[in-house]
C-alpha positions as CSV (number, residue, x, y, z in Angstrom):
1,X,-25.7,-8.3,27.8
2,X,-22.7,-7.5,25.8
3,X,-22.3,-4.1,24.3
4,X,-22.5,-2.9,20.7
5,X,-18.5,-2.9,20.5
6,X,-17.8,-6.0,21.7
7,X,-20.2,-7.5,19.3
8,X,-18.8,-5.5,16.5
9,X,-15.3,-6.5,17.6
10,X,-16.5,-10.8,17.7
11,X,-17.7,-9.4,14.4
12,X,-14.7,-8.4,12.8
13,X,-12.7,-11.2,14.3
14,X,-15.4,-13.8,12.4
15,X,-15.2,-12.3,9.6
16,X,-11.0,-11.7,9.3
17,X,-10.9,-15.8,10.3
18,X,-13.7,-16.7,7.0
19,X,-10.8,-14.7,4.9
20,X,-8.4,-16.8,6.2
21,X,-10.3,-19.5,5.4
22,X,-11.3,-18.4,2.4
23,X,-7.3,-18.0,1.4
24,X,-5.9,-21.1,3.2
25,X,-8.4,-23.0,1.0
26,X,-8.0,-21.6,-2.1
27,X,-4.1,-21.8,-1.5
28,X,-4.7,-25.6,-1.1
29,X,-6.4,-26.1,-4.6
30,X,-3.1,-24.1,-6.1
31,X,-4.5,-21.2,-6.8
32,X,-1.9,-18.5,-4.5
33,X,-4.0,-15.4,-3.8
34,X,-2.1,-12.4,-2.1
């Protein structure tokens, strides 16, 4: 059983590599977001 932080922690790291998604590929169609 994990505990609430390291959850929260997978969490965050999930969601900071969908924005980095999110920005690679929208990079890629030429639009440059900063």
């Amino acid at each position: 059983m994990k505990t609430y932080s390291e959850l929260k922690s997978e969490m965050d790291n999930l969601e900071a590599q969908m924005e980095e998604a999110k920005k690679r590929g929208s990079a890629q169609k030429g639009q440059t977001t900063v």
